[in-house]
matplotlib code that plots the C-alpha trace (Angstrom):
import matplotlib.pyplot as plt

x = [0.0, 1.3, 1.8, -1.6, -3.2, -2.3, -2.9, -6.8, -7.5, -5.9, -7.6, -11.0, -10.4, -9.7, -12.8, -15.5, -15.1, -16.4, -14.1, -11.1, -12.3, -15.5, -16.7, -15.2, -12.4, -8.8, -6.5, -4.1, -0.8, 2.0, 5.1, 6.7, 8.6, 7.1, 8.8, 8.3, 6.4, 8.5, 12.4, 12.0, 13.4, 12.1, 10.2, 9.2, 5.7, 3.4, -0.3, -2.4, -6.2, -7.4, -9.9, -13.2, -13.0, -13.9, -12.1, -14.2, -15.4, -11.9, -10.6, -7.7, -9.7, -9.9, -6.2, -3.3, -0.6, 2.4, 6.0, 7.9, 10.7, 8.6, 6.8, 9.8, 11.2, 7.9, 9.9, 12.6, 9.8, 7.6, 6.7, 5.7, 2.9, 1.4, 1.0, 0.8, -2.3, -0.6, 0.7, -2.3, -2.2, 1.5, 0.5, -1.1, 2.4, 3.6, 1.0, 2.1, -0.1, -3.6, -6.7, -7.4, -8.6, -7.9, -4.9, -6.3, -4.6, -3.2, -1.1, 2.0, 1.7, 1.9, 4.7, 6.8, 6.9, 10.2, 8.1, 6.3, 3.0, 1.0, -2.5, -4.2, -7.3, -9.6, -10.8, -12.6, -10.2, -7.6, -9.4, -10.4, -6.2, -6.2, -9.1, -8.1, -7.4, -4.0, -3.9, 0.4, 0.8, -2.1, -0.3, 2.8, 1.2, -0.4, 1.9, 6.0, 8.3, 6.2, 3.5, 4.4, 2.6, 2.0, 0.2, -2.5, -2.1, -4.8, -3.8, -1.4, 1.6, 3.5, 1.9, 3.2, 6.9, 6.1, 5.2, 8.3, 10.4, 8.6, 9.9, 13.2, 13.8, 11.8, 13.3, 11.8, 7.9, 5.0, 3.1, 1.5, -1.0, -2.4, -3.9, -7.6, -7.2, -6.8, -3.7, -1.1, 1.2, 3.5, 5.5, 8.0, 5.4, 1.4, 0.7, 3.1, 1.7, -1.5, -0.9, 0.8, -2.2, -4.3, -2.2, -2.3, -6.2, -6.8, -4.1, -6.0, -9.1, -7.9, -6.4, -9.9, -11.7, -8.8, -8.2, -11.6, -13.9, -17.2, -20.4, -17.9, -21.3, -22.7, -25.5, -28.8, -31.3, -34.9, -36.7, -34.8, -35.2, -35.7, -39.2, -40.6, -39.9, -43.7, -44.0, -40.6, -41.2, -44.8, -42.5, -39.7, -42.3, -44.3, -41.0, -39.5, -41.2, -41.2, -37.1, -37.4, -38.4, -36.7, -33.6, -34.0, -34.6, -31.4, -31.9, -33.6, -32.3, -33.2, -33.6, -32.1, -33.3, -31.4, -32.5, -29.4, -28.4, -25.8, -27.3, -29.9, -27.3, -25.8, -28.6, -30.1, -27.0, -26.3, -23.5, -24.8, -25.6, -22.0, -20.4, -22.8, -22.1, -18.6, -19.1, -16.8, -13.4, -11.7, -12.1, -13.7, -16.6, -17.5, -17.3, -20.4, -22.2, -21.2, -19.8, -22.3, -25.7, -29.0, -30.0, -33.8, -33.7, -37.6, -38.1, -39.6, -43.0, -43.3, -47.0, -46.3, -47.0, -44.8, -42.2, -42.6, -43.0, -39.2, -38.0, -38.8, -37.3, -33.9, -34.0, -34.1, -31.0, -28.9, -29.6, -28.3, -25.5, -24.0, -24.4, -22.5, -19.7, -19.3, -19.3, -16.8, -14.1, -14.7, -12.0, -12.5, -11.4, -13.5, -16.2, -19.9, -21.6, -23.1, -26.4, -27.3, -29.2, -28.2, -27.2, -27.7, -30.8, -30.6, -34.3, -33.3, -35.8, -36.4, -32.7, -31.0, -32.5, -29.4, -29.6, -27.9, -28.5, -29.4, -30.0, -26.5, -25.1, -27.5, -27.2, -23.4, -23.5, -25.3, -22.8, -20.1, -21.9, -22.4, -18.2, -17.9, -20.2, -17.8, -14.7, -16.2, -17.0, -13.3, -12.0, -14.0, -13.4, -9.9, -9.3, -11.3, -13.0, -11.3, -11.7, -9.9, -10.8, -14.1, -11.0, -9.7, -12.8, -14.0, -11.1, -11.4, -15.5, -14.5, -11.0, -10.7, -9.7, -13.0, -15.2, -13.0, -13.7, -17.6, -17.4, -16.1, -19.3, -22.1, -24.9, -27.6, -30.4, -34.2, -35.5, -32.6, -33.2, -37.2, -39.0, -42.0, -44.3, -46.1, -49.3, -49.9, -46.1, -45.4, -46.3, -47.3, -47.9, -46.7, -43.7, -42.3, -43.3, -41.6, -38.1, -38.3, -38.7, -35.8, -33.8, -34.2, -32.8, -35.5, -35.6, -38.7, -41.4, -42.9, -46.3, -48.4, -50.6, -48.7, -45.4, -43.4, -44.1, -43.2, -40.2, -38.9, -39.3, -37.8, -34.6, -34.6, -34.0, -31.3, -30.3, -32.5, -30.8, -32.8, -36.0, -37.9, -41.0, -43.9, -47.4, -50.2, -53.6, -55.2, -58.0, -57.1, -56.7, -54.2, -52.3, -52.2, -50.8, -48.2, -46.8, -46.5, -45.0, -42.6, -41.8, -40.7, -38.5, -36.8, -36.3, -37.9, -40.8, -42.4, -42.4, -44.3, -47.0, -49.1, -52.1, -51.7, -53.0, -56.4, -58.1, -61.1, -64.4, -65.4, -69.6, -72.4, -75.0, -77.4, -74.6, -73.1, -73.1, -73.1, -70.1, -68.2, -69.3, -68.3, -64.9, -64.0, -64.4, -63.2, -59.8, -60.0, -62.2, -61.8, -58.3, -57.2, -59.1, -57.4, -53.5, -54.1, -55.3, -52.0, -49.8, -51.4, -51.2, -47.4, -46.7, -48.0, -46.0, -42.9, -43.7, -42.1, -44.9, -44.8, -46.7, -49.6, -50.3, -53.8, -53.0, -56.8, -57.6, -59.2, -62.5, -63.4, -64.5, -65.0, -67.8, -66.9, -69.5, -69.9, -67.5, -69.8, -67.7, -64.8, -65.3, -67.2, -64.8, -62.1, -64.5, -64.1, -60.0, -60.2, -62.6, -60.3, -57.3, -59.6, -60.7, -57.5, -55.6, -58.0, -57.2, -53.9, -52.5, -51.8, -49.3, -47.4, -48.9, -49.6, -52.1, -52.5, -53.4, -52.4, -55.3, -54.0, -55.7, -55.8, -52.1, -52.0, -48.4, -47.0, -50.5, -51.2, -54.8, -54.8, -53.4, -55.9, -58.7, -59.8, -58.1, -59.8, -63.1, -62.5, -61.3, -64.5, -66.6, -64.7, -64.5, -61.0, -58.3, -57.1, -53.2, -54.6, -56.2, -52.8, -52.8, -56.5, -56.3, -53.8, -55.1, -58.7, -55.5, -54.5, -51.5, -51.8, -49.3, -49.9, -49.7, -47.2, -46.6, -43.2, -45.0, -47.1, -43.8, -42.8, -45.9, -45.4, -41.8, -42.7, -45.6, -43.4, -39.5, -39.8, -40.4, -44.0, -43.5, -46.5, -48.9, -51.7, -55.4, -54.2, -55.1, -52.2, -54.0, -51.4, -53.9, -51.9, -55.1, -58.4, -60.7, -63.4, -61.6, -60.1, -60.4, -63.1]
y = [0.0, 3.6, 6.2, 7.7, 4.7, 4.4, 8.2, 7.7, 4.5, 6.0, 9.1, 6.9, 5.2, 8.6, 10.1, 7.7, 8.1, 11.1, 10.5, 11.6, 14.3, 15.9, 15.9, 17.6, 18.6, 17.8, 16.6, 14.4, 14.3, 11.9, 12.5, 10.5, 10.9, 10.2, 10.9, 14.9, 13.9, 17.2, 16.7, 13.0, 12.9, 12.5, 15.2, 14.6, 15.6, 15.9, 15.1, 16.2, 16.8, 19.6, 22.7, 21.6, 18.2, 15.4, 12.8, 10.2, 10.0, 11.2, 10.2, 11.3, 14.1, 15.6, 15.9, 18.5, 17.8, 20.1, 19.8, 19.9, 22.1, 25.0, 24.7, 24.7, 27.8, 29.6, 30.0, 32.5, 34.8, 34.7, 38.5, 37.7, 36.7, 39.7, 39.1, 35.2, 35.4, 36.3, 32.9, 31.0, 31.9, 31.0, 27.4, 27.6, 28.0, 24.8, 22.4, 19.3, 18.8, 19.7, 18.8, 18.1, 20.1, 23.7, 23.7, 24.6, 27.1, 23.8, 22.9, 24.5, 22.2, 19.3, 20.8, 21.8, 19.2, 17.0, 13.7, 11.4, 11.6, 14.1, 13.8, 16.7, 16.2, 17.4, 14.8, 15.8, 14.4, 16.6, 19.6, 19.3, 19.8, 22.4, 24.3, 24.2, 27.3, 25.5, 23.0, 23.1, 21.8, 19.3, 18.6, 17.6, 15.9, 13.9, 13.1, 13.7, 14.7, 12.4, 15.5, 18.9, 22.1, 24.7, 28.1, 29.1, 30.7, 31.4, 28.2, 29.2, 29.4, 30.5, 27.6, 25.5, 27.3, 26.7, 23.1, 22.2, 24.0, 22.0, 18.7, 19.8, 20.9, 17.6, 14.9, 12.2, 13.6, 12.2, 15.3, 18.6, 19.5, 22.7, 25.6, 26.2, 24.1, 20.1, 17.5, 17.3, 13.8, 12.7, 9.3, 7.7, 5.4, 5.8, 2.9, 4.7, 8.2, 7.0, 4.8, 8.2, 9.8, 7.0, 6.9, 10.7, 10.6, 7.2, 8.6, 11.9, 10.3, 8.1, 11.1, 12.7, 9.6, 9.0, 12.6, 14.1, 14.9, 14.0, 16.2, 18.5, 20.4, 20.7, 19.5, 18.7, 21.2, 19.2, 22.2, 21.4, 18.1, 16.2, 15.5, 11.8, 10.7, 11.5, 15.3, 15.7, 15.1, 17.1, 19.6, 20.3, 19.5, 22.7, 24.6, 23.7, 25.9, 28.7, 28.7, 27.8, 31.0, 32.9, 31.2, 32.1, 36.3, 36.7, 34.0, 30.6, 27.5, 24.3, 22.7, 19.6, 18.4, 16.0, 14.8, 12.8, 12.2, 14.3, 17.2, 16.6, 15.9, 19.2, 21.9, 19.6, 20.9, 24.1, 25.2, 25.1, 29.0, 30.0, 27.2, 27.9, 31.9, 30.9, 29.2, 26.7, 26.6, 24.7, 27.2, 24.4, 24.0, 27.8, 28.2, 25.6, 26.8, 30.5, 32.0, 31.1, 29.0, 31.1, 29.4, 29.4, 30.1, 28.6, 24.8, 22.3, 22.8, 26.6, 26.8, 27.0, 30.4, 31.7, 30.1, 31.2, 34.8, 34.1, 32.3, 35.4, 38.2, 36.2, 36.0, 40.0, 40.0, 37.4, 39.5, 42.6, 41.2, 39.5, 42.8, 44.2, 41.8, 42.0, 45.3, 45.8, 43.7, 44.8, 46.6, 48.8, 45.4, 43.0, 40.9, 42.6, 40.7, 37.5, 37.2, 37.4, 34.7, 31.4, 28.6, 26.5, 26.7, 24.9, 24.5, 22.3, 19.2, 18.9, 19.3, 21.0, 23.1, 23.5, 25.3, 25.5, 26.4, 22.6, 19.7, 18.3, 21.6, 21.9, 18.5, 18.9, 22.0, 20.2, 17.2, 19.8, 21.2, 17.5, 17.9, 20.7, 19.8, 17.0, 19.3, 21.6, 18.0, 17.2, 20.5, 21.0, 18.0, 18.1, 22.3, 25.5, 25.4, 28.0, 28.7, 31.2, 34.6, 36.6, 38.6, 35.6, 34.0, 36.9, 36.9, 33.2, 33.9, 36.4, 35.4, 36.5, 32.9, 31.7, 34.3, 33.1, 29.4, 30.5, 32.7, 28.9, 27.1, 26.0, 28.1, 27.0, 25.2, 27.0, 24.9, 25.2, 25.7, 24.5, 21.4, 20.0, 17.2, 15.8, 13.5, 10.0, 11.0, 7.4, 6.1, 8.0, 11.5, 12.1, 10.2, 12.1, 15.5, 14.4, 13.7, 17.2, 18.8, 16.8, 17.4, 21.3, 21.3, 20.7, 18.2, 16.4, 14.7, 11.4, 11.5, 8.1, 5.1, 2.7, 3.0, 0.9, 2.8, 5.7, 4.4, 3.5, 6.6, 8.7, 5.7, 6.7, 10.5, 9.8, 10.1, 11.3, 14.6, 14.6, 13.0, 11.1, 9.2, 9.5, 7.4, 9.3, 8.3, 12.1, 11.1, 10.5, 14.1, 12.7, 10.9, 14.3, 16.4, 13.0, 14.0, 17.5, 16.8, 14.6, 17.3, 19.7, 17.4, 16.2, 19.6, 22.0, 22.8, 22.6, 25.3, 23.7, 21.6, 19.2, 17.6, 14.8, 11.9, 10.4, 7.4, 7.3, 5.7, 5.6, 4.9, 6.3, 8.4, 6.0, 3.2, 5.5, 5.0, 6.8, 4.8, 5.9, 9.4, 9.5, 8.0, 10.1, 13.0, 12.2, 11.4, 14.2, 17.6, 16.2, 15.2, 18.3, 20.6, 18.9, 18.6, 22.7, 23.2, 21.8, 23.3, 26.5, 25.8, 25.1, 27.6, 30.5, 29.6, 29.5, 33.0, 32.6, 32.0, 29.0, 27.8, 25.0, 23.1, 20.7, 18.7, 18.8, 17.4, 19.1, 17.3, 20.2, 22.4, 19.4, 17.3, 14.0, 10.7, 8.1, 10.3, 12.2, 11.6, 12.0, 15.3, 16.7, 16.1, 17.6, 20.7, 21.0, 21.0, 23.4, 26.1, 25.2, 26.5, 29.9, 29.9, 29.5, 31.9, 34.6, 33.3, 32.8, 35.5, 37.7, 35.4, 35.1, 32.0, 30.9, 28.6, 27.8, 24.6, 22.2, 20.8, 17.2, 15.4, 11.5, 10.3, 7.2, 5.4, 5.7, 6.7, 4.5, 5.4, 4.1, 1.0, 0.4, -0.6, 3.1, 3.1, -0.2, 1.2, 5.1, 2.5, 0.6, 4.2, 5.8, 1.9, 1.8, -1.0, 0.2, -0.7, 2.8, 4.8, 7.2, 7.5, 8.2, 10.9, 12.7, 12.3, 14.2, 17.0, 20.3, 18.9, 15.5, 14.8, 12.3, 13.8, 12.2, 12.3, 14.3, 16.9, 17.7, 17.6, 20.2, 22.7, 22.0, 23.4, 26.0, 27.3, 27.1, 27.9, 31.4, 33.0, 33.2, 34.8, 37.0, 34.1, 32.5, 31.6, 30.2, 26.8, 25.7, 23.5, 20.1, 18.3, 19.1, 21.4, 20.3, 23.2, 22.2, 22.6, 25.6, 28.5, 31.1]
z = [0.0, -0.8, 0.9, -0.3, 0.0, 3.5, 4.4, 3.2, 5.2, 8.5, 7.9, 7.3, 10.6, 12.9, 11.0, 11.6, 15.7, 16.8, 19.8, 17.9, 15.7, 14.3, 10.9, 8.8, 11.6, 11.9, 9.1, 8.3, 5.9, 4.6, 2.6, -0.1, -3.4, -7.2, -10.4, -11.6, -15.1, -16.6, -15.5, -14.8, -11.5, -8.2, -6.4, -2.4, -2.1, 0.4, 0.5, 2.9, 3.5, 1.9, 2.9, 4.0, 3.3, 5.9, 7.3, 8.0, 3.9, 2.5, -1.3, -2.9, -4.6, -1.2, -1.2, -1.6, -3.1, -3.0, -3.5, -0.2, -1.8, -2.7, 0.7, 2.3, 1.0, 2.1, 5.6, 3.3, 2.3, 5.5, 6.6, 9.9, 12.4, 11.9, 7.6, 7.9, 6.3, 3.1, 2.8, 2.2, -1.7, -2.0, -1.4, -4.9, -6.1, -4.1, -5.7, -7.8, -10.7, -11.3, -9.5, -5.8, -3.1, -2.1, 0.9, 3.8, 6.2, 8.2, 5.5, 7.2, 10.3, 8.1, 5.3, 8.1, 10.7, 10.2, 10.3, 7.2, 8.9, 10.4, 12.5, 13.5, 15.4, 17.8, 20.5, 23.1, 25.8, 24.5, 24.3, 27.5, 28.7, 26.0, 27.5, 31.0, 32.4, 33.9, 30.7, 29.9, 34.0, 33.5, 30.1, 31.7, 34.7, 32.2, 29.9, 30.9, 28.4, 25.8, 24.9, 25.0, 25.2, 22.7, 24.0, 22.0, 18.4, 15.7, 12.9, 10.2, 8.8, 12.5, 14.3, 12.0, 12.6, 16.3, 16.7, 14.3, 16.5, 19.3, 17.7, 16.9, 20.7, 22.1, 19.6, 22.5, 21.6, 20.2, 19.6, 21.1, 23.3, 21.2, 23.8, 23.1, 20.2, 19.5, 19.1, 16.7, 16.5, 14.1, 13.3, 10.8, 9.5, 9.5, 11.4, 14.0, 13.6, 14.0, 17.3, 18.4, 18.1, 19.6, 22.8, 23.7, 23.1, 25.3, 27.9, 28.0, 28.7, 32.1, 32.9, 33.3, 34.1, 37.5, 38.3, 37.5, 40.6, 40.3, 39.2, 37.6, 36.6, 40.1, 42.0, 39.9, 40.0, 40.4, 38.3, 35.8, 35.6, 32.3, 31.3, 30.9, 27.2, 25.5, 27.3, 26.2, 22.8, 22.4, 24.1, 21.8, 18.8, 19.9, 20.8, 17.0, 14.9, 17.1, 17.5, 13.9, 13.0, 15.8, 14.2, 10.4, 10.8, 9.2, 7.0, 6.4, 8.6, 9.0, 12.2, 14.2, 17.7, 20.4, 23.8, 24.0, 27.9, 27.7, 26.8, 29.6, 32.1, 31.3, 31.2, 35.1, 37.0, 38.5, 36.5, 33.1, 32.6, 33.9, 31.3, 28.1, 28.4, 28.2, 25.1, 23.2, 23.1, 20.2, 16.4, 14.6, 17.3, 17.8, 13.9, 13.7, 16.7, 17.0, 20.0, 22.6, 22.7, 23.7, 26.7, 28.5, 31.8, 32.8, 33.8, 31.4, 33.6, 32.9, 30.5, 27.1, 26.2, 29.2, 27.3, 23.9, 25.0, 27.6, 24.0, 22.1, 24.2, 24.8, 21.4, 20.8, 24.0, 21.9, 18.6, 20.8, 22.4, 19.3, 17.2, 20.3, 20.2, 16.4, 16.9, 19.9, 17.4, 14.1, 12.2, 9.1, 6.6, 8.5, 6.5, 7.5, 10.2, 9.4, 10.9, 14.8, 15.1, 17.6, 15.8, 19.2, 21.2, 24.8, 26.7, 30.4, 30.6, 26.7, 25.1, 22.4, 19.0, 16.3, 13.5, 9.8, 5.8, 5.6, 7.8, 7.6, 9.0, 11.9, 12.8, 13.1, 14.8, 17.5, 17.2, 17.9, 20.9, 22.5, 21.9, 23.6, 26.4, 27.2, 26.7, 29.6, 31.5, 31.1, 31.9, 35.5, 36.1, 36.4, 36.5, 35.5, 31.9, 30.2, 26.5, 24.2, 24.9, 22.9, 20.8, 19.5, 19.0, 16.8, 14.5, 14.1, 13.1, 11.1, 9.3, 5.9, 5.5, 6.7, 4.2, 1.7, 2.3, 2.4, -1.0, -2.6, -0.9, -4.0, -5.1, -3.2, -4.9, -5.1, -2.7, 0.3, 3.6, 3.0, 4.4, 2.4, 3.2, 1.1, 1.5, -0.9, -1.3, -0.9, -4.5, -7.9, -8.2, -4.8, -5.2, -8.1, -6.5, -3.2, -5.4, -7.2, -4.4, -2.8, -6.2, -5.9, -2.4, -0.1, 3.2, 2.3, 4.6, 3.1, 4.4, 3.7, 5.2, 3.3, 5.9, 3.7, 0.5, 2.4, 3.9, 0.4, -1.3, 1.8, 1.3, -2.5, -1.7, 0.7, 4.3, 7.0, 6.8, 3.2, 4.2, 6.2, 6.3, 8.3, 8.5, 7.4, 7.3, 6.1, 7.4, 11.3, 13.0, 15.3, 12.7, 10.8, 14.1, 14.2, 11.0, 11.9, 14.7, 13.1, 10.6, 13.5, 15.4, 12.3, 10.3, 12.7, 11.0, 7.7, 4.7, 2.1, 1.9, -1.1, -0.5, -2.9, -0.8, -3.0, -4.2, -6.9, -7.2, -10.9, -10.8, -12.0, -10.1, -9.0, -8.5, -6.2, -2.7, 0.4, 1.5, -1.6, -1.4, 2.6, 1.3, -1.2, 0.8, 3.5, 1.9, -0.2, 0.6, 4.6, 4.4, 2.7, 5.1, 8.1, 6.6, 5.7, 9.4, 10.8, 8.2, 8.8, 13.0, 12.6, 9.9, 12.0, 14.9, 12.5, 10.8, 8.2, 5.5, 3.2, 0.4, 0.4, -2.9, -3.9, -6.2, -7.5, -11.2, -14.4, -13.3, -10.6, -13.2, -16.3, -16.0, -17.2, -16.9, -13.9, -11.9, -9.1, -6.2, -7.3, -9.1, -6.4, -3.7, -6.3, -6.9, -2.9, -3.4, -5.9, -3.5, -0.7, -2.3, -3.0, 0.8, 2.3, 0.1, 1.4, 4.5, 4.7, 2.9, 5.5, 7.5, 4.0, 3.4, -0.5, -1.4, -4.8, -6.8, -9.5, -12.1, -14.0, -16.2, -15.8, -15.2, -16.0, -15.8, -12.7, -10.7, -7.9, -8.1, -12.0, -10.6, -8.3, -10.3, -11.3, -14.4, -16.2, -14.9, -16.6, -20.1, -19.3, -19.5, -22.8, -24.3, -24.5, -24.1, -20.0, -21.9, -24.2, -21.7, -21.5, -25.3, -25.3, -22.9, -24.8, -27.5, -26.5, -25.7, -27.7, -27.2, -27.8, -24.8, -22.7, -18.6, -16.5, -12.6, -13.4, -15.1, -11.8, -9.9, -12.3, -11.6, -7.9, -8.0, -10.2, -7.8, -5.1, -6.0, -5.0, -8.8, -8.6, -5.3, -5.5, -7.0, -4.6, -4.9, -8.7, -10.4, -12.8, -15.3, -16.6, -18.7, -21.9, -22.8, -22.4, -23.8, -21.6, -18.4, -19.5, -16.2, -16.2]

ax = plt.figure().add_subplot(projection="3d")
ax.plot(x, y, z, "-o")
ax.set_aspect("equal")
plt.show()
């Protein structure tokens, strides 16, 4: 195995335990020699993770590669601590070859160091030493002559100066200790580099576990004592939208929710407000979760709208006091502020709100927390918790470096930052609408009675930071709060919401019965009504508007044969939609709807027996009824579930932004359903 080879699978290992590192922290490096393609000799190289990548998932496309020489003659022109900044472009002149990732500013702890292999992580154990307010005598307590200490200092090209001078002056050490930062260890091989790092992690942590005193967090408080598991829940699912919203004034965020133990541990004992208004310690945890949480300061048992209204004027303090510490660092070059909004929301006896652009970020931003949780565990538990200071923490925030990294992040896609359920979304029409919407960037709730249909289309989007399924029965009130409630505690809310879910009864008048008129309203008219009711409920609460969709069918306004039931309840859709735009409008609310004709492939309703009945009524093959549709068309185009995917995101991706109350007709022309 390669050097490369080698780098990626050690890397793959640290990554995937969130004991050593979090994602998309640390980095790694290895050194080696391959043949320059130009002169034809050999060239030492060094290849190290690159900006932004992760470890846990890392290729060799998420490598640097840069030629050791050049890198090493960057110590002839450097201009100083004060201008190290400036050095971050001159790796571009040190890269071998083309392709691979961006260097990242770490690259001159790696380059640098005398040693073949570099790890540089950030466990929680040895954060904990580094954030102790006396963490270079616990360092040496811990650890001898085999670890040393390096003070604090912003990562660059000086700290990578310093800890080579470290290893030059300690020949006998493993690695660093890094103040208010992480680890760094090196070795000849990567097998040893990465046992190196192992050992000062696992050494670390008996060092806390032996030494530590216990309830390093103080005494439990009873009032703030966690709440049994189904209060809990209904809890933070009626808290969600409303920090939700709080959360997004500067912007749209998703949300993530956690009730893990240690969360609940922390915000029970009596020293959790000192601890959270000291905020994290280590750069890559306060970049994710900014530089404190917003914490409520009411028990679990407070009434509900006591606690909105306490949620909503910390929220205007936090807004305040972050303006005021942008504002008390600032310099004239500085990048404007970013938004003053908490990415980390902590509520004693129900657990911890994150929030981010997209699901992924908010649900590492609360990973990080739970890391720095532990980091203040370790450090009181051995000394004083003592992060970097608010100075340091702002020019971190706010690094050129950082904006720079931000300006290179993706466009983001129309629907980012937006959560849409969608009802019958397991199968059909639904199902295609559900993987547009996931397609143009939105977290997507898969809302059907059939679990397993739901479950696979939720698998076929992605992860469950993409979607996730829910059992929906539209007609069962509680089964419709369920799913609402689900939407909240998985994403924090919900944006956008189709009323898809439907079934058809294809009979003649006096064949039709008052069970299969009850049915098809109460699936349809009924289960639209209710699913609106909730969306409305929760989008309120959120304040942030958001857009309702029927999907509704050319038959509200065309009267076809045998098809009373069905049309009716479909006439009832299409008033709704009228109704609730009225309604609704004033909370920034859309409602509009979508008019197909019969979709035939792909329509779990055709499937179902409707289809060979509507053939039966127009005397048709059923294998033709698609062909005959189309062909009673202006178009002649047959109407597919895509194409009513396409109206949804079109009513809905933010263009038709002063559009509601509207019926978008996708039955390729049929004059007799035309609008009037």
């Amino acid at each position: 195995m390669g050097e490369k080879d080698e780098l990626l699978a050690r890397s793959r290992r640290l990554g995937a335990d969130p004991r050593y590192t979090n994602y998309a922290g640390g980095n790694t490096s290895a050194k080696g020699t391959e043949t320059d393609p130009v002169t034809g000799e050999p060239v030492r190289l060094l290849w190290v993770k690159g900006s932004g990548g992760d470890l846990g998932t890392l290729t060799e496309a998420g490598l640097a590669a840069l030629r050791l020489d050049r890198l090493h003659a960057l110590a002839g022109v450097y201009p100083g601590a004060d201008r190290e900044d400036e050095m971050v472009a001159l790796f571009d002149y040190c890269l071998h070859g083309r392709g691979g990732a961006a260097p990242s500013i770490d690259t001159a702890m790696h380059g640098l160091l005398d040693a073949e292999h570099v790890d540089h992580l950030h466990p929680d154990a040895g954060i904990a030493l580094a954030a102790a307010a006396d963490g270079e005598a616990l360092t040496k307590e811990c650890f001898g002559d085999r670890v040393c200490w390096v003070p604090w200092r912003r990562p660059g090209f000086q700290l990578g100066l310093d800890i080579a001078a470290v290893r030059r002056a300690h020949p006998q050490a493993i690695g660093v200790i890094l103040g208010g930062h992480g680890i760094t260890a090196w070795g000849d091989t990567s097998e040893e580099c990465e046992r190196r790092s192992l050992e000062i992690i696992h050494t670390a942590q008996e060092f806390l576990d032996e030494r530590g005193r216990p309830e390093p967090f103080g005494p439990a408080l009873p009032q703030f004592a966690p709440l049994p598991v189904p209060e809990r829940l209904a809890r933070a699912a009626a808290l969600a939208p409303v920090l939700r919203g709080l959360a997004s004034t500067d912007g749209p965020q998703v949300g993530h929710f956690t009730d893990a133990d240690v969360v609940l541990d922390f915000l029970h004992r009596a020293e959790h407000p000192r601890l959270a208004a000291l905020g994290t310690s280590c750069p890559d945890h306060f970049l994710r979760t900014k530089v404190r949480p917003m914490v409520l300061d009411l028990p679990p048992a407070a009434d509900l709208d006591e606690t909105v209204a306490r949620l909503r004027e910390l929220h205007t303090a936090y807004r305040e006091e972050y303006a005021a510490y942008y504002h008390r660092h600032a310099e004239p070059g500085s990048p404007p502020m970013r938004g003053a909004d908490p990415a980390i929301v902590l509520v004693p006896g129900v657990g911890m709100f994150s929030f981010g652009r997209d699901k992924q970020t908010a649900r590492v931003a609360g990973e990080f927390y739970v890391n720095a949780v532990n980091v203040m565990r370790g450090a009181e538990a051995v000394s004083r918790y003592q992060p970097i200071g608010e100075s340091e923490k702002f020019r971190i925030e706010y690094w050129a470096l950082e904006e720079a990294k931000l300006a290179r992040m993706p466009r983001p896609k129309p629907l980012a930052a937006r959560v849409a359920l969608v009802t019958g979304g397991g199968s059909g029409i639904g199902r295609a609408i559900a993987l547009r919407l996931a397609a143009e960037g939105a977290c997507v709730v898969v809302a059907d009675r059939d679990t397993e249909a739901a479950g696979r289309v939720a698998a076929e989007i992605g992860t469950a930071d993409h979607a996730v399924a829910v059992t929906a029965d539209v007609t069962d009130e509680d089964q419709i709060r369920a799913a609402m409630a689900a939407a909240s505690l998985a994403f924090g809310g919900v944006d956008l919401v189709v009323n898809n879910a439907g079934l058809s009864l294809s009979k003649p008048l006096l064949d039709t019965t008052l069970a299969d008129w009850d049915v098809q309203h109460d699936v349809m008219a009924r289960g639209s009504f209710l699913v609106s009711r909730e969306a409305a409920r929760l989008m309120t609460a959120q304040g942030m508007g958001g857009d309702i969709v029927y999907i509704a069918s050319k038959n509200a306004v065309f009267a076809g044969p045998d098809n009373v039931a069905y049309s009716a309840a479909k006439a009832d859709q299409a008033h709704q939609v009228r109704l609730l735009a009225a309604e609704l409008g004033g909370h920034g609310i859309r409602v509009n709807g979508v008019n197909p004709d019969g979709v035939v492939r792909g329509s779990g309703i055709f499937a179902g027996g409707w289809g060979a009945r509507r053939a039966a009524v127009y005397g048709v093959p059923e294998a033709e009824l698609g062909a005959f549709y189309a062909q009673r068309t202006l178009l002649k185009r047959e109407v597919l579930p895509e194409h009513v995917a396409n109206a949804v995101f079109v009513l809905t991706a933010g263009e038709l932004s002063h559009t509601t109350g509207l019926h978008v007709p996708v039955d390729g022309g049929v004059a007799a359903a035309f609008l009037r």
